[in-house]
C-alpha positions in Angstrom: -14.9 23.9 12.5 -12.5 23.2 9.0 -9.7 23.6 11.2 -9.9 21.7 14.0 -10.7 18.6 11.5 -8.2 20.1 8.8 -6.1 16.8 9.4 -8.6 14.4 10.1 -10.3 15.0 6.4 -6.6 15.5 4.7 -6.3 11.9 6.7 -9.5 10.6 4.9 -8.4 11.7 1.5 -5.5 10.5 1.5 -6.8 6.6 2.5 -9.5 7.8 -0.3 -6.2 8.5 -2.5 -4.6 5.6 -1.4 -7.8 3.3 -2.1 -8.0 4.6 -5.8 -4.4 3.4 -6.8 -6.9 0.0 -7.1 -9.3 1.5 -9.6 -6.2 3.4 -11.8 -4.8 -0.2 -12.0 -8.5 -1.3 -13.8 -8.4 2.1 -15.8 -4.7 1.5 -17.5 -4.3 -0.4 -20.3 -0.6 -1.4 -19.7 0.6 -4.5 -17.9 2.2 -3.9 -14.3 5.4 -3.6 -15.1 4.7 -0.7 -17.3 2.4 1.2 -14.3 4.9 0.8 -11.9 8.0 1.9 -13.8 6.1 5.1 -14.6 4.9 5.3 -11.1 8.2 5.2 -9.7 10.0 7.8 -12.6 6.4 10.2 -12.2 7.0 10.4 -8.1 10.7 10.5 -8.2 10.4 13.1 -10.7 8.6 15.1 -8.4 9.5 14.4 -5.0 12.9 15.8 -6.5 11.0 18.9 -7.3 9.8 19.3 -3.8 13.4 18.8 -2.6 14.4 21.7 -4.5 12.4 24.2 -4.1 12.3 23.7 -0.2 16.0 23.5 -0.1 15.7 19.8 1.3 19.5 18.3 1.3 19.6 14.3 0.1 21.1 12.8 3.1 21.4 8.8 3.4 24.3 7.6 5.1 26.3 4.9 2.8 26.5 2.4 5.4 22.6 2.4 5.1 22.6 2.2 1.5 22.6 -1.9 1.6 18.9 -2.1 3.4 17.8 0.9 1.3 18.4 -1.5 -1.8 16.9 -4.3 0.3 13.8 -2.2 0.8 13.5 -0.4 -2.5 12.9 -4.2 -4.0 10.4 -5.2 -1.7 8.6 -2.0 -2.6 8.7 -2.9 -6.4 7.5 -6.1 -5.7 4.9 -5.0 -3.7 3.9 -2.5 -6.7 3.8 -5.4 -9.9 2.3 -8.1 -7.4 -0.4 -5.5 -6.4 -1.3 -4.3 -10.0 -0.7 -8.0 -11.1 -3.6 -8.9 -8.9 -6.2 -6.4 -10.8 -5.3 -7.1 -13.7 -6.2 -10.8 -13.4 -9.3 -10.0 -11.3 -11.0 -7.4 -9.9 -9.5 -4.2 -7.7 -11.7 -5.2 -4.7 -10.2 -7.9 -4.4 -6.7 -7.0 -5.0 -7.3 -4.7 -2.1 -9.1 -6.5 0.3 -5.8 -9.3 0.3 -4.1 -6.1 0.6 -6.0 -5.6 3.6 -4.3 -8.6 5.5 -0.9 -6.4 5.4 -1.5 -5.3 9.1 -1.9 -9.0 10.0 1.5 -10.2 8.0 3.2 -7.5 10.4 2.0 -9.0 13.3 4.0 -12.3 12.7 7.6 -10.6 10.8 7.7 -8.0 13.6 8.4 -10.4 16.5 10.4 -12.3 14.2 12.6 -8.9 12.5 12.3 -6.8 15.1 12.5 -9.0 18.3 9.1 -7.7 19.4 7.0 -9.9 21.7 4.5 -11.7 19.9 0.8 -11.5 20.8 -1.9 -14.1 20.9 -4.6 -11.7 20.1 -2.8 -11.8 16.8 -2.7 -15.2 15.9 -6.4 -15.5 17.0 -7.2 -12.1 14.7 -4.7 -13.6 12.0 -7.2 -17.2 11.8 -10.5 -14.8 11.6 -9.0 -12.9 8.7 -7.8 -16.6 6.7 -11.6 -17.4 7.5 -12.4 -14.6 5.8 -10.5 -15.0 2.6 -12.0 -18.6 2.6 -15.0 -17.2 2.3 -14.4 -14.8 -0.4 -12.4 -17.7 -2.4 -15.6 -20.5 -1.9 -16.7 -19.9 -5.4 -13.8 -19.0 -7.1 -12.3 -20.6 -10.2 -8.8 -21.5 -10.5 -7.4 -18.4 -12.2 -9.1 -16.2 -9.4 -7.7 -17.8 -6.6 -4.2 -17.3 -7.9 -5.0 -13.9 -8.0 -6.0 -14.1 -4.1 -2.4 -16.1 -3.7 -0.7 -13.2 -5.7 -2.8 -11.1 -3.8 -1.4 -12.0 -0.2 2.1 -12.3 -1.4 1.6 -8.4 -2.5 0.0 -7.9 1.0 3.2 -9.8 2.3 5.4 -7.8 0.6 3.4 -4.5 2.0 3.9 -5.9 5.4 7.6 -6.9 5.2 8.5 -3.1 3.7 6.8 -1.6 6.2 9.0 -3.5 9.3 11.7 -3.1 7.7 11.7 0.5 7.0 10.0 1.6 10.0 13.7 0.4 11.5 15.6 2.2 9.1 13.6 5.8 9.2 15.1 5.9 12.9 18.4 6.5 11.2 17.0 8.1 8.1 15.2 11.0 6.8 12.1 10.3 5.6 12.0 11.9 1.9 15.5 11.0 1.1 15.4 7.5 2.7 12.0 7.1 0.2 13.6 8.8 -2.8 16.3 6.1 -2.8 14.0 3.3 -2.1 11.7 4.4 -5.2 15.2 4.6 -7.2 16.5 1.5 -6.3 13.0 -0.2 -7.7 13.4 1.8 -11.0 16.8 1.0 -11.8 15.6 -2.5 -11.4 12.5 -2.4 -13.4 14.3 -0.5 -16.2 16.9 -3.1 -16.2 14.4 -5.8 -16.5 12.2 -4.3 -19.5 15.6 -3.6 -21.0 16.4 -7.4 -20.7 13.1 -8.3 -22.6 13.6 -6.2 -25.6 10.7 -3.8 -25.1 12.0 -0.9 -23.8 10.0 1.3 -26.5 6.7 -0.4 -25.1 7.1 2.0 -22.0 6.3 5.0 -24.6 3.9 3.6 -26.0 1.0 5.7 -24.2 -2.7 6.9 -25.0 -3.2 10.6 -23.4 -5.6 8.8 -21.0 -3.4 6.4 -19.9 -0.4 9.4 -19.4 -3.1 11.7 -17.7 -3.9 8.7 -15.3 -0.3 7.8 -14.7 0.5 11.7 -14.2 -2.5 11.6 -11.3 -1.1 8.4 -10.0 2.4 9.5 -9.9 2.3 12.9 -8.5 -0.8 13.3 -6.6 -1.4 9.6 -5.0 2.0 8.8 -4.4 4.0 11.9 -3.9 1.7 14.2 -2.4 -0.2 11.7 -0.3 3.5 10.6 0.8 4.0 14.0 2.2 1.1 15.0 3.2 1.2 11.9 5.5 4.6 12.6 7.0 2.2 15.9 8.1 -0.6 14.1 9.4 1.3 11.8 11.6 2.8 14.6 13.2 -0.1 16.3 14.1 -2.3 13.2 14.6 0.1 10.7 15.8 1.4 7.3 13.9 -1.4 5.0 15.4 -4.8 7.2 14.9 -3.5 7.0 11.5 -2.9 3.3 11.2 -6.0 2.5 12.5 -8.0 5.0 9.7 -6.0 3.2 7.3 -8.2 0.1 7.7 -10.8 2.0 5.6 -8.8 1.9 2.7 -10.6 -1.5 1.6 -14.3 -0.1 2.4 -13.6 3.3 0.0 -12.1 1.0 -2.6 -14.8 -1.0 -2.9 -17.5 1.0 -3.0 -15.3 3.2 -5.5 -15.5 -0.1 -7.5 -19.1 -0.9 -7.3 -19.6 3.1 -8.4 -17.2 3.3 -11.6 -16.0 0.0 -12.1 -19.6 -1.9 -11.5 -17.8 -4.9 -9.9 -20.6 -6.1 -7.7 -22.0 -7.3 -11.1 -18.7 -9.3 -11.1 -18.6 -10.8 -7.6 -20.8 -13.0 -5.5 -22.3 -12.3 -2.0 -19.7 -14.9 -0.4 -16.9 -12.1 -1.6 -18.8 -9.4 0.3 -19.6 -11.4 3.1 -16.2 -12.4 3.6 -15.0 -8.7 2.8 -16.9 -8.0 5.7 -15.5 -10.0 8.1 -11.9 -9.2 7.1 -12.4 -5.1 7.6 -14.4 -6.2 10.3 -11.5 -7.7 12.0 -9.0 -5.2 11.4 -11.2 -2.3 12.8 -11.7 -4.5 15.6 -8.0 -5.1 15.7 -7.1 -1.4 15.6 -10.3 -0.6 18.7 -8.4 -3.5 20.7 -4.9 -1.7 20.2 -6.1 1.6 21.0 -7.8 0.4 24.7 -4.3 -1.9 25.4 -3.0 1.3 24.9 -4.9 3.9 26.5 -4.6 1.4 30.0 -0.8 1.4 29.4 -0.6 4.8 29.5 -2.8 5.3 32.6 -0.4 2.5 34.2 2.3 4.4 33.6 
């Protein structure tokens, strides 16, 4: 029974994985800039490991190397806006704008990728803005930046994801996100070199690095490729559409250890509930267009 699920609960953990990045953010007592430069040296570190010891060969042609650095920023901005937005609020809500990342694709695809663009988009892309208006109807002035900051992370999420879904055609997948993850260290270092505070990094309790260590290694480098498995097995679209759980385990991971339903109104769960509503509905929708294409075909 284990093993005809085996990938469909790796699958789950993973989203669970994914979804506790949120709560780490609330746990760590270092500003963003400090998470995600460990983040980024922690699963280096060891996706280099891997690489070793199962003889894996760095390949990333030079004429790539341009997007790759193009890439590798948008994924450290991603990073600083998305722990930027829990540290200023909550991590359900830095996750649920995170949410909207499916949606931001639907728009840069037809516009990066030459993709025809899709009315049942735009139409799912207005229920989701309805949503976030309802979670923001109460919220003071510092919390909706955070929801601004929020959907610019989730923008950022979307635009990395277009724009190396076209470059893994060309490029192997652990050495195309080795560099990527290089590229936003370099730059991070550079920055907290430029501010004088380089020794700040250091500056660790044991439960911060034991946190960082879990974050690093086991929910970005394992989870990394133990998804390249998954999709193999499972195909690229039941796993995109699971993915839209990752708000629902974050927030109830939050009410559980972070007790943030103390902190938020109904109006936030209400609209939570549309958004994730949407996006399952979204991913149901896909999965039917694509089932009758393939019987057309």
């Amino acid at each position: 029974m284990f093993q005809k699920y085996r990938y469909h609960f790796l699958l789950h953990l993973i989203i669970f994985l994914w979804g506790f990045t949120g709560i780490i953010g609330k746990l760590l007592h270092q500003d963003s800039f400090i998470i995600v430069w460990y983040r980024l040296l922690i699963a280096i570190s060891s996706l280099l490991l891997f690489m070793w010891f199962r003889k894996i060969r760095f390949a990333v042609p030079r004429s790539q190397w341009i997007w790759v650095v193009l890439v590798g920023s948008v994924v450290a901005a991603h990073w600083l806006t998305f722990y930027y937005t829990i540290q200023i609020s909550t991590a359900s809500l830095a996750i649920l704008c995170l949410s909207t990342t499916t949606l931001h694709v639907t728009w840069l695809e037809p516009i990066l990728m030459k993709s025809k663009f899709q009315m049942r988009q735009l139409l799912m892309s207005l229920l989701v803005i309805a949503g976030i208006a309802f979670v923001a109807k109460d919220f003071n002035g510092d919390e909706r930046n955070a929801v601004a900051i929020g959907l610019v992370s989730a923008f950022f999420a979307a635009l990395f994801s277009v724009m190396n879904a076209k470059l893994s055609k060309s490029v192997e997948s652990i050495s195309l996100t080795l560099l990527e993850l290089c590229v936003g260290l370099v730059g991070i270092t550079l920055y907290l070199l430029s501010i004088a505070k380089p020794m700040k990094a250091f500056e660790l309790s044991m439960n911060d690095l034991l946190w960082l260590l879990f974050l690093g290694i086991v929910c970005t480098s394992f989870a990394f490729l133990t998804t390249i498995e998954i999709v193999k097995k499972l195909g690229a679209f039941t796993v995109s559409l699971s993915i839209n759980l990752e708000p629902v385990y974050t927030i109830l991971l939050a009410i559980v250890l972070l007790k943030e339903n103390e902190l938020l109104s109904k109006d936030f769960y209400i609209g939570a509930i549309i958004i994730i509503g949407v996006l399952i509905l979204n991913g149901v929708l896909s999965y039917f267009e694509r089932r009758k294409k393939e019987i057309v075909f």
